[in-house]
C-alpha positions as CSV (number, residue, x, y, z in Angstrom):
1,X,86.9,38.0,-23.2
2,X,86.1,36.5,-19.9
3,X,82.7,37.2,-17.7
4,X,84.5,40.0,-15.8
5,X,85.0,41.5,-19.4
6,X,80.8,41.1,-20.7
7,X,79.1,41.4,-16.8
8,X,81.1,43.2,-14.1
9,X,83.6,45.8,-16.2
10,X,80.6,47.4,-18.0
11,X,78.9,48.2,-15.0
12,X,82.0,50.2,-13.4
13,X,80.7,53.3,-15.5
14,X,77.5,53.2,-14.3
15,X,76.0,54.6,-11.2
16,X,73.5,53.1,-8.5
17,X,70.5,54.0,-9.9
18,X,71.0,53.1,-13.5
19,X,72.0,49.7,-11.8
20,X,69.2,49.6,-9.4
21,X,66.6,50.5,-12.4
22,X,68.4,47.7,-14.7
23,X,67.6,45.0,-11.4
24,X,64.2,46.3,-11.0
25,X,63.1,46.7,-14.7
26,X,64.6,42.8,-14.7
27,X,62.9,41.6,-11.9
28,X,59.4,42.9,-12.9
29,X,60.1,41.5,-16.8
30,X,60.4,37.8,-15.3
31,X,57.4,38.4,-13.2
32,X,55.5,39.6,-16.5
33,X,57.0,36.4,-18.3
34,X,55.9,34.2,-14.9
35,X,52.2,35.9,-15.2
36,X,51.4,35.5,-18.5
37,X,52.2,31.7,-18.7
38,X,49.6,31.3,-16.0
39,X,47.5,33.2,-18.5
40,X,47.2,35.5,-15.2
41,X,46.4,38.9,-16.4
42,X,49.0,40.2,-13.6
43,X,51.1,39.9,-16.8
44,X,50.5,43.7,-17.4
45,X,50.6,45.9,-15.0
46,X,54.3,44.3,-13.8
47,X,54.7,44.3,-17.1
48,X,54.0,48.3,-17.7
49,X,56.4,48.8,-14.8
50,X,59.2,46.8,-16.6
51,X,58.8,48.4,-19.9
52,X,58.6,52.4,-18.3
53,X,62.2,51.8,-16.8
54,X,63.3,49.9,-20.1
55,X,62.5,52.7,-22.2
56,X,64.7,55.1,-20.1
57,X,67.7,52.8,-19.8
58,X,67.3,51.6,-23.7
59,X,67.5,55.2,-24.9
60,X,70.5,56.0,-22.8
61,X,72.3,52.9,-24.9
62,X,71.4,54.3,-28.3
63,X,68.8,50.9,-28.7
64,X,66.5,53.1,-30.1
65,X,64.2,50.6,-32.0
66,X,63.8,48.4,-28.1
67,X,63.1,51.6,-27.1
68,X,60.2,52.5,-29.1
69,X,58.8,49.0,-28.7
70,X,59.2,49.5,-25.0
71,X,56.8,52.5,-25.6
72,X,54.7,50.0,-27.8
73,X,54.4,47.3,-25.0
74,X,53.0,50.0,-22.5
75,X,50.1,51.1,-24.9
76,X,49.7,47.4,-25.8
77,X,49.8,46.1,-22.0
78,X,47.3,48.4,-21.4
79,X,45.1,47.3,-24.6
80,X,46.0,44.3,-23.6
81,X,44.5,44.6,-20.4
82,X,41.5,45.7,-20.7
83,X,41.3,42.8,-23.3
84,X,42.2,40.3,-21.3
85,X,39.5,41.5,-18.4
86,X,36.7,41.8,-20.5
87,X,37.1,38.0,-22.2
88,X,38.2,36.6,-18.6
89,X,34.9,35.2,-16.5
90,X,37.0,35.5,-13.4
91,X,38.8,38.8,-14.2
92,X,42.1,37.3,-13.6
93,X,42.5,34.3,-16.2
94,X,42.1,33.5,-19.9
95,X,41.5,31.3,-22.3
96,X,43.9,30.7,-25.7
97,X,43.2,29.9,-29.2
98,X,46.0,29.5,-32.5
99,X,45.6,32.8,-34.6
100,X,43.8,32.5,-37.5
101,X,44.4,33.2,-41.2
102,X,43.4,36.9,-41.4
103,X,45.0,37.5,-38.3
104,X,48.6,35.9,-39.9
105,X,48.3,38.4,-42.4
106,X,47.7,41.7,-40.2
107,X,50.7,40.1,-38.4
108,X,52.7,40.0,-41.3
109,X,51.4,43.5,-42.4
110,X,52.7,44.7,-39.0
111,X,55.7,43.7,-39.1
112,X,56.7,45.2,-42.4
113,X,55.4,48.3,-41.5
114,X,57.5,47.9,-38.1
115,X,61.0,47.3,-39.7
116,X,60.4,50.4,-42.4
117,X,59.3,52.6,-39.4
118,X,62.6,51.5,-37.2
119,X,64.7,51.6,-40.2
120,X,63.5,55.3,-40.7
121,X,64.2,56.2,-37.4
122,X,67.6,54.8,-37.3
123,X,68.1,56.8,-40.6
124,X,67.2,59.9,-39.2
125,X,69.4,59.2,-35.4
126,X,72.0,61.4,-36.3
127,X,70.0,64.3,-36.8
128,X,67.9,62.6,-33.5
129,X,71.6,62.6,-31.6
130,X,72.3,66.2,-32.5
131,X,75.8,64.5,-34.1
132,X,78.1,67.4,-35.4
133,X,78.6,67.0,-38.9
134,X,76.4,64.1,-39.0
135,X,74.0,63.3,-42.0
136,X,71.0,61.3,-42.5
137,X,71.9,57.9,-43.2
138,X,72.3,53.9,-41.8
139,X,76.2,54.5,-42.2
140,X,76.4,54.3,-38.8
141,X,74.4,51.3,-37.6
142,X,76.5,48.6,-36.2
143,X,75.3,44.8,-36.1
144,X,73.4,45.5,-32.9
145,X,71.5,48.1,-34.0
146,X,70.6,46.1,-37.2
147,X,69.3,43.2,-35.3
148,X,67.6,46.2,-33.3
149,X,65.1,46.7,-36.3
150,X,64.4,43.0,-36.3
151,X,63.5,42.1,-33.0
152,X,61.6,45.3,-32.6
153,X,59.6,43.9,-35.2
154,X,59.6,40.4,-34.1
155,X,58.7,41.8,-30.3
156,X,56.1,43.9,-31.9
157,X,54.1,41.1,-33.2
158,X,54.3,38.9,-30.7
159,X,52.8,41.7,-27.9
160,X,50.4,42.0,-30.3
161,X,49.4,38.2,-30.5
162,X,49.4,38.1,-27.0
163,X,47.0,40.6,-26.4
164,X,44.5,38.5,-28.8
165,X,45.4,35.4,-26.7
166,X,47.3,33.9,-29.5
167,X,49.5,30.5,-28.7
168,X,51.6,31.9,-31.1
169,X,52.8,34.9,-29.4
170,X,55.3,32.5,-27.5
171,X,57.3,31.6,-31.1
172,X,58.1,35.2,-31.5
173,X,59.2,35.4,-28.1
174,X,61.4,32.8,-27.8
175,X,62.8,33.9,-31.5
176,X,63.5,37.6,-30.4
177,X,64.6,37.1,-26.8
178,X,67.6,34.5,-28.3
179,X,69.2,37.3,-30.4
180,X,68.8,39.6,-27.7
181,X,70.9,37.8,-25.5
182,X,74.2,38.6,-27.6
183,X,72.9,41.8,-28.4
184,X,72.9,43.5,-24.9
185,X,76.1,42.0,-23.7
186,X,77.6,44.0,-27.0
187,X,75.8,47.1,-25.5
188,X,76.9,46.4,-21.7
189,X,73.9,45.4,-20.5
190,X,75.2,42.1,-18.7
191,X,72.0,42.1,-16.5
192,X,69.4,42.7,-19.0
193,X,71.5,39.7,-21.1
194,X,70.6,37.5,-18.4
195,X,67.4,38.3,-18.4
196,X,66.5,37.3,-21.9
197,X,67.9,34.0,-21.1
198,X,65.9,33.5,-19.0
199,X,63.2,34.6,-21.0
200,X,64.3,32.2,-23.7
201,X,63.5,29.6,-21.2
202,X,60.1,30.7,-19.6
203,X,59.0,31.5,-23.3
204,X,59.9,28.2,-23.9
205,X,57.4,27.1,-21.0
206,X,54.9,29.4,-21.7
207,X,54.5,27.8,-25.7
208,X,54.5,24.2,-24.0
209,X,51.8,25.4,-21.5
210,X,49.3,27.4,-22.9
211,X,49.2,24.2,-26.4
212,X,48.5,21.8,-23.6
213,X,46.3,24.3,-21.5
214,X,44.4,24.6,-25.3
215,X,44.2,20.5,-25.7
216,X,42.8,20.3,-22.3
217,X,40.0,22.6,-23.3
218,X,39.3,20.9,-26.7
219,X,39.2,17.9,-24.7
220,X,36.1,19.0,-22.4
């Protein structure tokens, strides 16, 4: 399979503004990514934008798990948000801190409950899809949709880490934006592919710059 086959042929079914929505909802995801390395709490509202036109375009590809999580990061941006205002002095940036012990284990707790909510909902997608002479079940879950549950449990907890600030929000990240990259090329979403590359990448960043921005603090 060449790049034709994984980037350009997909797209041939699609129309204009299913592409345009797939650019856009890309373009505002790297700016969210760009924002919240600068610990810029511009991170949200392009982020809220991003996630809206993911949870359209991830439903249409039968993703439903990303798609519910999509739905997740717009509560939790705006959480978030307000979160990040109130413990900013200049209303724009923040400080960061390594989660602590009890906040390990409501990470943990969340993200059990997270792959046994998914994993029901995947169970219940035929009856969801209106399938005819489809039963409730996982029989039809390929390996896309199985790494589905995980990430949207790995995703989950990391949004949820970096509304508290939390350095370790950026492991997840990194972790869940990896096996996404193979994932949406199976689903024929070339674009949105590229765009957890390069998430992989700025996630990457964003861990090495907000330990050092947390040394430098210790330091004064």
């Amino acid at each position: 399979m060449n790049l034709y086959d994984l980037f350009v042929k997909p797209y041939e079914s699609y129309d204009s503004l299913q592409i345009t929505l797939e650019a856009s909802g890309t373009i505002f995801g790297i700016l969210s990514v760009f924002f919240s390395i600068k610990k810029n709490i511009w991170v949200y509202p392009t982020g809220i934008i991003s996630t809206l036109i993911y949870v359209y375009l991830l439903f249409n590809a039968g993703l439903l798990g990303d798609c519910m999580i999509n739905v997740y990061y717009t509560v939790m941006s705006i959480y978030g948000w307000v979160l990040w205002a109130r413990n900013s002095e200049d209303h724009v940036h923040v400080e960061v801190t390594w989660a602590t012990r009890k906040e390990w284990i409501h990470a943990s707790i969340l993200f059990v409950l997270s792959l046994a909510f998914v994993t029901f909902i995947y169970y219940c997608k035929p009856y969801i899809d209106h399938l005819e002479g489809g039963y409730l079940g996982l029989y039809h879950l390929d390996w896309a949709n199985w790494m589905d549950i995980f990430t949207t449990s790995i995703f989950l907890v990391g949004m949820w880490l970096m509304a508290k600030q939390r350095i370790e929000s950026w492991i997840f990240w990194i972790l869940g934006d990896l096996i996404c990259i193979p994932m949406m090329i199976f689903k024929g979403l070339g674009i949105t592919s590229v765009q957890y590359l390069v998430f992989t990448i700025m996630a990457i960043l964003g861990y090495v710059n907000w330990k050092k921005s947390f040394k430098e603090k210790k330091v004064q």
